[in-house]
N, C-alpha and C positions, 0 to 999 in steps of 0.2 A: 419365974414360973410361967408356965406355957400355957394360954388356955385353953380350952375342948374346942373350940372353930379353930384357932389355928393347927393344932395337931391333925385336927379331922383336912383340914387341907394341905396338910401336908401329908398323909395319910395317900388322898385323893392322887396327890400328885404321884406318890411313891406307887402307887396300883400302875398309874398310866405310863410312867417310865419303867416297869416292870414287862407290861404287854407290849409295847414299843421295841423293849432291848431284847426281848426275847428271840423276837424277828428277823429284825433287821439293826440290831445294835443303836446307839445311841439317847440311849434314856436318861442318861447324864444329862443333858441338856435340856432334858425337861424337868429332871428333881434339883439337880442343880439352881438353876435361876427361882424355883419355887423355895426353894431353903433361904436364898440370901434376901431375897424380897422379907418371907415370914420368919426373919429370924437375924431384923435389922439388932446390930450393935455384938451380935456374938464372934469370935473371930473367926477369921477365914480357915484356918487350918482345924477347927473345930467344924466348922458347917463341914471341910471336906471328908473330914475322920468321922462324923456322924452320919455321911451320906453313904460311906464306903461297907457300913453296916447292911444299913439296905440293899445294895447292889452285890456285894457279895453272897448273902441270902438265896437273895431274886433271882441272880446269874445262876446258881449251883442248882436252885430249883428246876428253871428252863434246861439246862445240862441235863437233870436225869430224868428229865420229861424225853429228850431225843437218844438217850443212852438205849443202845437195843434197838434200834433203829433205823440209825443212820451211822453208818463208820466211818469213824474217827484216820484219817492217815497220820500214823504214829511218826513217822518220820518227819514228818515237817510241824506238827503240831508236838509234840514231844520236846524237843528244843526251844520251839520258840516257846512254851508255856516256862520252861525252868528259866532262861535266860529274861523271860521278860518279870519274871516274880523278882528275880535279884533288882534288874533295874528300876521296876515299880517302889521298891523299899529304897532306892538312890532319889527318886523322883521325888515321894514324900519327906525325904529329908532336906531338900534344898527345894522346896517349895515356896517358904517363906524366905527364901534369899537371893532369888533373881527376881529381875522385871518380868511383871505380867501383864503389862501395856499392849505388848507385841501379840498374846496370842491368842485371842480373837481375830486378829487380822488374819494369823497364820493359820486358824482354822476354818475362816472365811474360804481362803483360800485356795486352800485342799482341797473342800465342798465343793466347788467350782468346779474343778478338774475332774472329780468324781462323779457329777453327775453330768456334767457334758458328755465326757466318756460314757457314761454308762444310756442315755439318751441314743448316741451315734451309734454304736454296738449290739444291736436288738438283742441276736444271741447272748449280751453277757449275764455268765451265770446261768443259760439255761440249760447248758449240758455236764457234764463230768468229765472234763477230759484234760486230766494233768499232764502239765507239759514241760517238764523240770527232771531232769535224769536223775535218778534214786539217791544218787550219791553225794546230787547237791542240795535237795531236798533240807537235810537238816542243817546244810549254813544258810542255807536261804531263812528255813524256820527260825535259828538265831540271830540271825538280822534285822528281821521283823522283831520279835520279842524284845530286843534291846531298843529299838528306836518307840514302838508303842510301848511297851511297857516303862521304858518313861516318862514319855507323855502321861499316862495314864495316874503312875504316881504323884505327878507332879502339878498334872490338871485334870484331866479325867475326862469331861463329857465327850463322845464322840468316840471313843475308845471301841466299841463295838463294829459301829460304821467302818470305823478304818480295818477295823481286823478282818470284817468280810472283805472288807473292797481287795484288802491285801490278798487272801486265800484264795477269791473269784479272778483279781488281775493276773496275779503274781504264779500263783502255781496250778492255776482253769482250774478248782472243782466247781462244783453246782452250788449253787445259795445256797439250799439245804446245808449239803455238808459242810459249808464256809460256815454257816450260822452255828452250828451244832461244835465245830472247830474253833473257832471264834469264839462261844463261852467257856471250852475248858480251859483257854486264856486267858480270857478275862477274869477268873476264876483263881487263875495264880497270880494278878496283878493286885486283884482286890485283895487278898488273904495277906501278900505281903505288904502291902499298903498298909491294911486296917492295922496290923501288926506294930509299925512303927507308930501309928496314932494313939493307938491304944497303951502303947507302952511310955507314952509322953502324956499320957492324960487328955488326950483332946477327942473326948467321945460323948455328946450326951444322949447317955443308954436311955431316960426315959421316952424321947424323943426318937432314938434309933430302934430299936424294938417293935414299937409298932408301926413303925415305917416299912420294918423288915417283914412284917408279915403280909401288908397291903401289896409290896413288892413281889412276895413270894405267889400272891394269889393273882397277879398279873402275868408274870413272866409262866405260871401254870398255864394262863388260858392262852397267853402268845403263841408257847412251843406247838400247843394243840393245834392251833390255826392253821400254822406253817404247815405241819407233818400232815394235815386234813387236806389243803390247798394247791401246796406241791408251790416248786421254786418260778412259777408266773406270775402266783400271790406276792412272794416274796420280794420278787422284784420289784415289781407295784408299788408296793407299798416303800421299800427300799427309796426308791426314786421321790416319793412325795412325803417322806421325812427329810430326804438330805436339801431338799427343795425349800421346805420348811423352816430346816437353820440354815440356812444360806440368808433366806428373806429375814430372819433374826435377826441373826448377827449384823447384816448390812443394818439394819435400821439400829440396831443399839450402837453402831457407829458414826450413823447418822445424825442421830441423835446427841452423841457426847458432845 
């Protein structure tokens, strides 16, 4: 049985990884470690199937906060969002059957690369200006979709982060529109995700529910920020989250 302080903070947590991922992606990594701390002894593929409630919510919320808005390039998002739902539902199936020693290190890692790059590049992400021929666009977008989307299945936090960083590096558009692109994927990793949890029993709805509402009235007031702010906020902010798990993770490495 769950008490009312712990729900209520985890509640807490699930708002502020809502307005976090709305952004600049990455809210995993703050409702994640808040689930496994308050929610010692439950298993892991449950905290992850219980989390995936929330975040799916959250995310679809932030999506039609920027729907109308911000344009969507269908060509490269279109692909990578179907191909990444297929491997998200790969992800969450062999979840529970590799080592998971390694990826913290390997998310470490990537952080790194990401925000050094993104530190040295003043411009990045502050213009629009795709630079990937039409044609290749959508194997580019299934390439992406297949390598986060199973990450995402499989681990999850950070899943955001990468999916902008990918849309801003990989094909120049603008935060904005990476962020806004970047949730209609995330959007198909979590639906396929929650799908296999949900169909294995690893959900608890009382717990997921009002996670998923705190989440949804976060990732509401994020999108608003962003679309108010313009892509300098995003950046901002972009940088002093990925900063954030960087100094995390090293120290719960540190630490072990």
């Amino acid at each position: 049985m769950i008490s009312t302080l712990t729900l209520g903070l985890l509640c807490g947590a699930a708002f502020l990884a809502g307005l976090i991922d709305a952004i600049v992606g990455g809210g995993g990594l703050i409702q994640l470690p808040a689930m496994l701390l308050l929610l010692k002894g439950t298993p892991t593929p449950t905290i992850l199937g219980t989390g995936k409630v929330s975040s799916l919510l959250g995310t679809a919320a932030a999506f039609r906060r920027y729907a109308g808005q911000v344009p969507i390039q269908w060509r490269a998002v279109g692909p990578a969002a179907v191909v990444a739902g297929v491997f998200s539902f790969l992800g969450a199936r062999v979840v529970s059957q590799l080592p998971q020693e390694l990826l913290p290190k390997l998310v470490l890692g990537l952080l790194v690369i990401i925000a050094v790059y993104t530190f040295w590049r003043k411009d990045f992400g502050s213009l629009h200006a795709p630079k990937l021929p039409p044609r290749r666009e959508p194997l580019y977008g299934a390439l992406v979709g297949m390598v986060i989307g199973f990450y995402d299945g499989f681990f999850g936090p950070g899943t955001g982060s990468f999916l902008l960083f990918a849309f801003v590096g990989l094909f120049g558009f603008d935060f904005i529109t990476s962020s806004a692109s970047a949730k209609l994927v995330n959007i198909a990793t979590n639906l396929a995700a929650l799908a296999y949890f949900a169909y294995t029993g690893q959900i608890l709805w009382a717990v997921a529910l009002p996670m998923a509402v705190s989440n949804i009235a976060g990732s509401t007031l994020g999108a608003h920020l962003a679309l108010r702010h313009g892509t300098g906020f995003v950046r901002g902010l972009f940088l002093v989250v990925v900063t954030a798990f960087i100094l995390k993770l090293g120290w719960q490495m540190v630490s072990e």
